[in-house]
N, C-alpha and C positions, 0 to 999 in steps of 0.2 A: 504493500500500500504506500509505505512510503519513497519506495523508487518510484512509483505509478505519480505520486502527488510530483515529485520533481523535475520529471520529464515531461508532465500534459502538464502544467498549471494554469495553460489557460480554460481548455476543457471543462475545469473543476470549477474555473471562477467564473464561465459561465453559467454552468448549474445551478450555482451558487444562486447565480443575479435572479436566474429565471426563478429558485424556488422565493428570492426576495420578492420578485414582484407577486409573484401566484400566492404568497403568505398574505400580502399585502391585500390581495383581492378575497383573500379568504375572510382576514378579521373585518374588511369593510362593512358597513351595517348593512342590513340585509335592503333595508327601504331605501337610502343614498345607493346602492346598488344599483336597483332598480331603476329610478330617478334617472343617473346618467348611461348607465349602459344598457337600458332595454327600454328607451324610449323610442319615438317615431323618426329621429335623426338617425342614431345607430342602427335603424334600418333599412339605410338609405339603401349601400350595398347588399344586402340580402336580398332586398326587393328586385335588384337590376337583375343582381344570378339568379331568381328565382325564374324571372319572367326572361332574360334573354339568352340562360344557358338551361333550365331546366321544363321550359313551355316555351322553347322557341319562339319567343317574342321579335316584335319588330324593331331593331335598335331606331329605324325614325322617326318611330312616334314618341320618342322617348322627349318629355322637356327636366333637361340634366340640371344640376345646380349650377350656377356661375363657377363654381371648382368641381368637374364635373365626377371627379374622384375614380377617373379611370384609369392613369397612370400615372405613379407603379400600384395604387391603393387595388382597384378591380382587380389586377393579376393576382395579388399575392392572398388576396381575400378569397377569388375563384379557387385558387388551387389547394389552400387550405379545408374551402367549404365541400372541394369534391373529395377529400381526406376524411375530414372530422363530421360531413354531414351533418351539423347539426345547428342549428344558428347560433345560440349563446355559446356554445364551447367555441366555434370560430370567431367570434367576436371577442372572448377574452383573448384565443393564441393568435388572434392578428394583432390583437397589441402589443403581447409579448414580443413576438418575433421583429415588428417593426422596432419597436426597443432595442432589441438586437441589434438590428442593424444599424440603427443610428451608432450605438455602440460600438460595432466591430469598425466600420466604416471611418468614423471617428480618429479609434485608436490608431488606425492603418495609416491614417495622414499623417497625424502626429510622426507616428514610427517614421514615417516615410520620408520627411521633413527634418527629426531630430536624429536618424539615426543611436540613437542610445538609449533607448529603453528595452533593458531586459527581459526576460520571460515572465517573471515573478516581478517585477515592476507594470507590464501590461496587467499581469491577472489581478494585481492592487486597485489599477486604475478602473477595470472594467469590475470590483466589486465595489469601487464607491461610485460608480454609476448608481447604485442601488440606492444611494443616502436620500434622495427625495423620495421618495417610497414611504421614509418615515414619518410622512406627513399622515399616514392613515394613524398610525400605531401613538404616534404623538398630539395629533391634532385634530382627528378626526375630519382629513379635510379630503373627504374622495373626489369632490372635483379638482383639483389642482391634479390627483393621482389619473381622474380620466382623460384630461387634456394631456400627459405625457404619453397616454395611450389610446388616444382616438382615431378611432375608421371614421370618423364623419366631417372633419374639419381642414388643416390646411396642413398637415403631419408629411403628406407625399410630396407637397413643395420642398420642404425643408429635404426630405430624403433624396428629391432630387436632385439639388442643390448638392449634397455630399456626395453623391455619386457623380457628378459634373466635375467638380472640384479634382477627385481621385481621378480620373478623366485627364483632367487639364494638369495636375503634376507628373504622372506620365510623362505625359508631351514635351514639359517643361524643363524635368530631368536627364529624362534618357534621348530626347530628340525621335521620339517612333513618330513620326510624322502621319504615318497612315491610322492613327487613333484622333485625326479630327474628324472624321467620316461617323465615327460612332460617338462620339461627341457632338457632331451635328445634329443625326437623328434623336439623341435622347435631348437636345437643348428645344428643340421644335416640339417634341412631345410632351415633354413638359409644361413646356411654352404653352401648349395648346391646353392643357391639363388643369394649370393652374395661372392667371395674372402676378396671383401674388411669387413667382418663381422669376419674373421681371424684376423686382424689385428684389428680390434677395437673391439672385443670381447673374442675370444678364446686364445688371446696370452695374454693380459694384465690377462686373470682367469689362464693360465699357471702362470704368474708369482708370481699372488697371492696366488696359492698350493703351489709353492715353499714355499713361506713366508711359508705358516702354518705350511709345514712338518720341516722348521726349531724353529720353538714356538714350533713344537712337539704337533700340532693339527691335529694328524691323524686322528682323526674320519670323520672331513672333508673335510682333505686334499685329504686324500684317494677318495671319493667317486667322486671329481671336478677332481683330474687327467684322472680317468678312463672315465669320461663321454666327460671332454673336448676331451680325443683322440679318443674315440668311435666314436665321433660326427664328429670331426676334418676327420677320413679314411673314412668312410660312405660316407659324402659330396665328398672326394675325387675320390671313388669308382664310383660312381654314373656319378660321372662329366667324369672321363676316358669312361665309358659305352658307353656315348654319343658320343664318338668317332666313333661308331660302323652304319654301313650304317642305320641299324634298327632302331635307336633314331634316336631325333632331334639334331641339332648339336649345342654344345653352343660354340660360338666362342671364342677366344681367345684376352683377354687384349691386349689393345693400347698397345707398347711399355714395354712387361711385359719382367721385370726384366733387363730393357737396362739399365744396370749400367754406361756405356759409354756415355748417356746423364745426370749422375749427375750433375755433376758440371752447365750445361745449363739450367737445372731444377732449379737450386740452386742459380742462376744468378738472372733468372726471376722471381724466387718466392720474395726473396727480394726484385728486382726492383719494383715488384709490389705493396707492402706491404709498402714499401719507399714509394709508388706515392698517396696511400692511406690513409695514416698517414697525409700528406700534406695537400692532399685536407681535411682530418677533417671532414666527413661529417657522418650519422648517421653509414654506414656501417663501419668507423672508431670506434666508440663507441663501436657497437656488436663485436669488435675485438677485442680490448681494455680488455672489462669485461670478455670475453671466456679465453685470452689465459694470462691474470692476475688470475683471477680462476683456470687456471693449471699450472701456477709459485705458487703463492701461498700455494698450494695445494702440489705442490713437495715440497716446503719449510718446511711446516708442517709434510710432512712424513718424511724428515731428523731428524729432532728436534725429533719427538716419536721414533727414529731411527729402521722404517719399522713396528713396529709394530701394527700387526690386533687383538686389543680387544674385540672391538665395531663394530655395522654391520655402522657406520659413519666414522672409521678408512677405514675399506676396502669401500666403495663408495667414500673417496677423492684419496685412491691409485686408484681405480680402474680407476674412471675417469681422473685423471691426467694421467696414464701413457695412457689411451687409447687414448686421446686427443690428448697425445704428438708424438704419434704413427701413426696416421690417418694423422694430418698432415704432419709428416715426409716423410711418405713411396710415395707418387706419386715424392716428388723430389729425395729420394733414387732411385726410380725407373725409374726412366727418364721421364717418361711418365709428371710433368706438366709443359706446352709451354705455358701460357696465367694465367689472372685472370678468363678467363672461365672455367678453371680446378679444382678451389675451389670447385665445386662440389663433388669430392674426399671427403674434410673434411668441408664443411658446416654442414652436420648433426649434424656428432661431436664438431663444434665450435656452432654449436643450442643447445645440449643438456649443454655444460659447462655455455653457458648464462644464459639458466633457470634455474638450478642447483645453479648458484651464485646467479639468482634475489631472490628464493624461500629462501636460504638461511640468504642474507640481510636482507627480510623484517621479519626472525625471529627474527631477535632481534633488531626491533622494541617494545615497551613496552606498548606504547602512543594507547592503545586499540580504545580509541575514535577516535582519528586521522586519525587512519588506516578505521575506517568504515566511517567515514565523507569522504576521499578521496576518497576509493573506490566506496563510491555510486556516491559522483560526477561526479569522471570518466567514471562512467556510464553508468548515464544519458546525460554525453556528448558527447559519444561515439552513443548510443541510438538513438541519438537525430539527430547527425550529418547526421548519414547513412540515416533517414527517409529523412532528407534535401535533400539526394544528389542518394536516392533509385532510382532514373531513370538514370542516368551515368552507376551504378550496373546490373543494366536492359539490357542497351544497351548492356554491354558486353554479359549477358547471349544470350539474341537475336540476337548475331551477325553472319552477315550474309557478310564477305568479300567482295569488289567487285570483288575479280579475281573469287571467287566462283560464284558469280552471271554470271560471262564473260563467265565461264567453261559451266554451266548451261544453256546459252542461246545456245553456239556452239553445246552442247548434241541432245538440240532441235530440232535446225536445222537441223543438218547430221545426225540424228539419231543414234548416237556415245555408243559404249558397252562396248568396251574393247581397251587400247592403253598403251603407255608405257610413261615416262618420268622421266627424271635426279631426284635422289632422293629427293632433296629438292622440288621438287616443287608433287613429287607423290603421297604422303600419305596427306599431305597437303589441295591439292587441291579432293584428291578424298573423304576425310571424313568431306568438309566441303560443298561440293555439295548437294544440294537439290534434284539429279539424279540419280538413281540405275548406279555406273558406276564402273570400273576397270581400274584404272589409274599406273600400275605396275612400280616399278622402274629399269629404266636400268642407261648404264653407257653411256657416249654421244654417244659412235658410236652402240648403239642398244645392247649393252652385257649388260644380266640377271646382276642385283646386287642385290644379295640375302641374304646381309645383313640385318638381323630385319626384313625376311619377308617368308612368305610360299614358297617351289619349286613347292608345287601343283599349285601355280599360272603362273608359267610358261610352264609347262611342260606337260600340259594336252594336247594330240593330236585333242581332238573335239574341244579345244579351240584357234578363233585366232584374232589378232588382227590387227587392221587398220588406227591407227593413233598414231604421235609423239607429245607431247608436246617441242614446240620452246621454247630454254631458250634466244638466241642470233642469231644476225645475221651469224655469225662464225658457229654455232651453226646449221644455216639452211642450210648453204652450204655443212656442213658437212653430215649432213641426203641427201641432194639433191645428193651425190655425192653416199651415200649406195643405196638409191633408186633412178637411175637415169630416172625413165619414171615413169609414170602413177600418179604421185603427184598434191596436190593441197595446197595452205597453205590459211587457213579461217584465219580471225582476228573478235575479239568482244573486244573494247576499247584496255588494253594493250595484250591482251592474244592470243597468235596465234598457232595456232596449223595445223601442217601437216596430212592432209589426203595423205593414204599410200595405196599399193597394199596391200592383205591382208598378213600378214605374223604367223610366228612360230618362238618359241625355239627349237629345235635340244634339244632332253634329255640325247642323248650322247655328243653332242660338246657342248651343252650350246650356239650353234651360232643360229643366228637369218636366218630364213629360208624362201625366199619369195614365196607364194603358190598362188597367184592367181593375179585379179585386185582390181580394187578401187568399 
């Protein structure tokens, strides 16, 4: 065992991290659980594989989200879901694994860049990866823990950013010249993927050509200009397309480019940041060492004043200014209202903490130290998760009770297809144990076709016969659209309206009533 521990120790200190986080998700409260990881967002992507890789669905009826979370998110989410089959278990090991990779990806720059970090120095670095994790066990704060592990938000930008970057040190290092080609395709796909991968990737490599072409490093400079803009119109080409009845249509950013909410942006993001700092708690810390890492980091590039020698010069420019960028631009742009909007720049405040941890513990020296700790940590880590392997369990086997309420009312009314208010649709329909179609409309019965197929509406053999109740208010309102032939079932809290049979209208979008109950 102990030759095994000193020959893999990175192996070990993956396992490690993975049983940190999967501990992590075990002690989380069962209800905060639920909350963020089996709502109607988290099952953006299920929804897409369900309908365009499991019912061959139409990708162009699809209206995708402004991040349409196809690439690299759909790939690694598909391939897991055709593994684990099962949705919640894929939805927590897609976060792990993306963790992962942020991780591995991470460390490999670092390496790659400082050459001197050890075996047992990497496997240090990739188990305090783990140290924000202790926000569940300290603070009780699982969204700070979901937003490092979200399928639904802007997590694939950032990933793609770090796979860009490994990309572009290649190139940088060894002169392989023929890895701009796959550097191209992935900057365009990204490009296309996400906007916000513009701003944390394509414009901080704009400005780092500038830099070369004034050092008068045109061999490189040249080759990063042409591909960032290649990349940069392609993505933009592609994304106008979809404007076109023919494509699917990618929606349009919250609040894109409201310069008119800066300053309210700008309010609340300090406010928030103030209330954060106060309370002091781990997600205080992961803020602390990200956005000291990219002071720092600007400091240093003054002092060499700009200049890219070393492929470690340009990864502190690149990442300071992408950092400082990512987090900038939602409050430039009006669009952040809340501390739930650090989704925007969580990735990039992920990628600057592990960048700074990977870096600290190189210069470390204390060779012994470093692997005495890291086995401990371990095997404490190891150890803990076996202790507490059934909390883990539960979440993976979880089985809601409103999904079990849903499930029971299926049974009884023999229930196929119905509609309800978006948070409770995708929700309740992909955590159902019942072949069902639970469509989301808008309270008074209008399509809301945000994040989801129109073939689901809009099909003429297709029709449906029941409301999901969100409120009382809520059922007077339905009672007042269907004034006859209604019945409202309840199972525990869940109640739902049996309807005359009805339609979508594919020219009005309006709700069409066609028969009884």
């Amino acid at each position: 065992m102990s030759k095994f521990i000193k020959t893999y120790p990175l192996p070990l200190a993956f396992i490690a991290l993975i049983c940190v986080i999967a501990l992590t998700l075990g002690l989380a409260d069962k209800d905060s659980f639920q909350i963020y990881f089996c709502n109607s967002d988290t099952m953006y992507l299920p929804s897409i594989y369900r309908d365009l890789i499991l019912e061959n669905g139409d990708f162009h009826q699809w209206s995708f989200n402004a991040s349409p979370n196809l690439y690299p998110d759909f790939l690694i989410f598909s391939g897991l879901m055709s593994v684990l089959n099962d949705t919640i278990t894929t939805i927590i090991f897609f976060g792990i694994f993306q963790y992962l990779l942020f991780v591995f990806l991470t460390g490999n720059i670092v390496h790659t860049t400082i050459k001197s970090l050890s075996l047992n120095q990497k496997a240090l670095g990739i188990l305090l990866a783990g140290v924000p994790f202790l926000a569940v066990v300290i603070n009780d704060d699982v969204e700070f823990v979901f937003q490092l592990l979200s399928n639904s938000f802007h997590l694939g930008a950032s990933l793609s950013t770090l796979i860009a970057i490994r990309i572009l040190i290649q190139i940088f290092n060894k002169n392989q010249w023929w890895w701009w080609l796959p550097f191209l395709v992935h900057a365009t796909l990204a490009g296309t993927n996400d906007k916000l991968f513009w701003i944390q990737c394509l414009i901080p490599l704009f400005g780092i050509a500038t830099l070369l072409v004034f050092q008068k490093k045109i061999k490189i400079a040249i080759p990063l200009f042409v591909t960032i803009s290649a990349a940069f119109i392609m993505a933009n080409m592609y994304i106008n397309y979809h404007k076109e009845p023919a494509y699917p249509t990618i929606e349009r950013a919250f609040r894109e480019f409201a310069f008119s909410y800066s300053k309210d942006s700008a309010i609340q993001f300090f406010k928030d940041i103030k209330m954060m700092f106060n309370l002091f708690h781990v997600k205080s810390v992961f803020y602390i060492i990200a956005l000291g890492f990219m002071l720092i980091s600007i400091l240093i590039i003054l002092k060499n004043k700009f200049q890219i020698l070393k492929s470690n010069h340009l990864i502190l420019f690149f990442f300071a200014s992408s950092t400082f960028l990512t987090v900038v631009a939602p409050i430039l742009n009006g669009s952040y209202m809340s501390h739930q909007h650090n989704r925007y720049f969580i990735g990039a405040l992920l990628i600057s903490f592990l960048i700074c941890s990977f870096i600290l513990i190189s210069k470390l020296r204390a060779e012994k130290f470093t692997r005495v700790f890291s086995i401990t940590a371990s095997v404490i880590a190891i150890g803990f998760f076996a202790l507490y392997f059934s909390s883990f369990n539960e979440k993976i086997n979880l089985y809601p009770t409103f999904a079990k309420e849903v499930d029971t009312l299926i049974e009884k009314h023999n229930l196929k297809q119905g509609a309800s208010t978006y948070w409770n649709s995708k929700s309740h329909e992909y955590l159902c144990k019942n072949d069902i179609r639970i469509v989301a409309v808008f309270p008074d019965v209008f399509p809301y076709l945000h994040a989801n197929s129109r073939a689901w509406y809009f099909d003429e053999k297709d029709y449906f016969n029941f409301v999901m109740i969100d409120s009382d208010e809520h059922l007077k309102q339905l009672q007042s659209i269907f004034p006859s032939g209604t019945q409202v079932v309840q199972e525990g809290d869940t109640r739902i309206l049996l309807t005359p049979l009805f339609r979508f209208d594919s020219t009005t979008a309006k709700m069409v009533i066609i028969g009884d109950v």
